[in-house]
C-alpha positions, 0 to 999 in steps of 0.5 A, a space after each residue: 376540576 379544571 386545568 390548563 396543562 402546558 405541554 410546551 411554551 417555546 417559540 418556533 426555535 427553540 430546541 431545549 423547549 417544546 414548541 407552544 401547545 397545551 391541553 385543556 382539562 375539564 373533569 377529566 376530558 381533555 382538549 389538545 390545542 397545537 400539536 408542537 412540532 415533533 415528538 416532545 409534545 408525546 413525551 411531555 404527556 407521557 411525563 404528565 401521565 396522560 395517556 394518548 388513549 383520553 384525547 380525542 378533540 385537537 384545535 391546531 390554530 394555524 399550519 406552521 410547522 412548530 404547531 402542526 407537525 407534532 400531529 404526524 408523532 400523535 397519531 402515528 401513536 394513536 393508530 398504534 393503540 388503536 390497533 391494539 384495541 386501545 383507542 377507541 373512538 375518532 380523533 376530531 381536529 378542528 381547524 380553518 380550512 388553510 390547516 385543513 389543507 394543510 394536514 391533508 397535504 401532511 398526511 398524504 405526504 408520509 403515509 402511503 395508501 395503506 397507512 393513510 385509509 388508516 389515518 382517515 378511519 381515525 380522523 374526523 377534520 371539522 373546518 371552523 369559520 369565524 365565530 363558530 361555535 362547536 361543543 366539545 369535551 362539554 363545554 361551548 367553543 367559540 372560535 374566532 379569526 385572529 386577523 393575523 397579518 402572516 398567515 390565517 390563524 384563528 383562536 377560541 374562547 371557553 366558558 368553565 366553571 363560570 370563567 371565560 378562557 381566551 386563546 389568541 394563538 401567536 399573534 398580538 391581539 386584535 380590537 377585532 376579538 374586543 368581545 373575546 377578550 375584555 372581562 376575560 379570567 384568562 386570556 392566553 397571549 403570546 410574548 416573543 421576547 423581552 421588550 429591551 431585546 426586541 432587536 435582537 429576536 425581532 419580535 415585531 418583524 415576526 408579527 409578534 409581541 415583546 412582554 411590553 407591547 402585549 401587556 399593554 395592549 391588554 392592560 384596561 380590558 379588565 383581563 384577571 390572568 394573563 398568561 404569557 407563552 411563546 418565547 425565546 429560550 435564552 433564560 430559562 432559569 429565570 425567564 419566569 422571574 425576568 418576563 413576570 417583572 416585565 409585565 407587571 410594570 404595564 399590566 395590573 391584573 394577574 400574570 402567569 408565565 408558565 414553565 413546560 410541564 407547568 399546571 395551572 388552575 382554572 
């Protein structure tokens, strides 16, 4: 079985969403991808019954706050159960070298000697470089540099169960990444706002994507399921009804727009 579990599918500002992270889930191994900005990425997998103790691989894609800070809450909670005896094993975080100087820095910075030879005991950094490809929870990643205009960020794609999963993080997508991206079962995409409120949020000046310019950016790449996260919070009643009649009108495959907590199968 596999599954994507979204943990959270705000932007950096949003307060009654959790910042955009999710977890991979092959077979019962699990992989963390972004760690939120605080503590809700803890609460939102203990609502979805998942204890801390199965994650031991994470992928933070790049070092702003809302998609790194929640790791400081993670492993303050792991080092609670390791010390009881229930979290065995290390905690490898994959990332580009920028996220991991970042994390380096964080550590270091609320932790003091004692806690932090503690930290280190736990954590295993494994720096990626464009096009490399690690295995992890049993499956071949291939991590891929997104061409971000802001910041380095990288991204990744999976093979399960025969269908090809890409994450191109929060930035729109690059021709740069075409083989990661064409022919893909899902392709996960960032969407900052409606097109027609693109003056209010400022989805472009952000480096980001309204729903309109993502779709179209996508829609002849032959993608089955594009999965649409990253967004203002101002309709969340209807946010899925509003951001899924958007796309359609310029993407023709499939599109999901996921609620935090949402459960989707691969």
């Amino acid at each position: 079985m596999s599954r994507i579990l979204m943990l959270g599918t705000g932007n950096g500002l949003v307060f009654n969403l959790n910042n955009t992270c999710f977890l991979l889930e092959n077979n019962d191994d699990y992989f963390l991808v972004d760690t939120g900005g605080g503590v809700k990425t803890l609460e939102n997998l203990d609502k979805l019954n998942i204890g801390i103790d199965k994650i031991h691989d994470i992928f933070i894609s790049h070092k702003h706050n809302d998609h790194l800070l929640g790791l400081s809450w993670l492993l303050k909670k792991m080092m609670v159960l390791r010390k009881k005896g229930k979290y065995n094993g290390f905690l490898n975080i994959y990332c580009n070298d920028e996220v991991a100087d970042a994390v380096d820095h964080l550590l270091k910075s609320v932790n003091d000697e004692k806690h932090l030879s503690m930290m280190y005991d736990l954590v295993n950094l494994v720096i990626v470089k464009d096009n490399d490809s690690k295995e992890i929870i049993n499956n071949n990643f291939t991590f891929f540099d997104t061409k971000s205009r802001e910041v380095k960020l990288f991204g990744f794609s999976v093979i399960f169960n025969n269908k090809r999963i890409t994450f191109l993080g929060d930035v729109p997508y690059n021709e740069y990444n075409l083989d990661y991206v064409k022919d893909a079962d899902y392709v996960l995409h960032e969407a900052f706002c409606l097109d027609s409120e693109e003056s209010i949020f400022n989805a472009y000046e952000k480096h980001h994507s309204t729903v309109k310019s993502a779709c179209e950016s996508l829609n002849n790449l032959n993608i089955k399921n594009l999965l649409l996260f990253h967004t203002e919070e101002t309709h969340l009643n209807n946010r899925k009804e509003l951001y899924y009649n958007e796309a359609k009108q310029y993407f023709d495959g499939n599109v999901i727009v996921p609620d935090d907590l949402e459960i989707v199968d691969v």
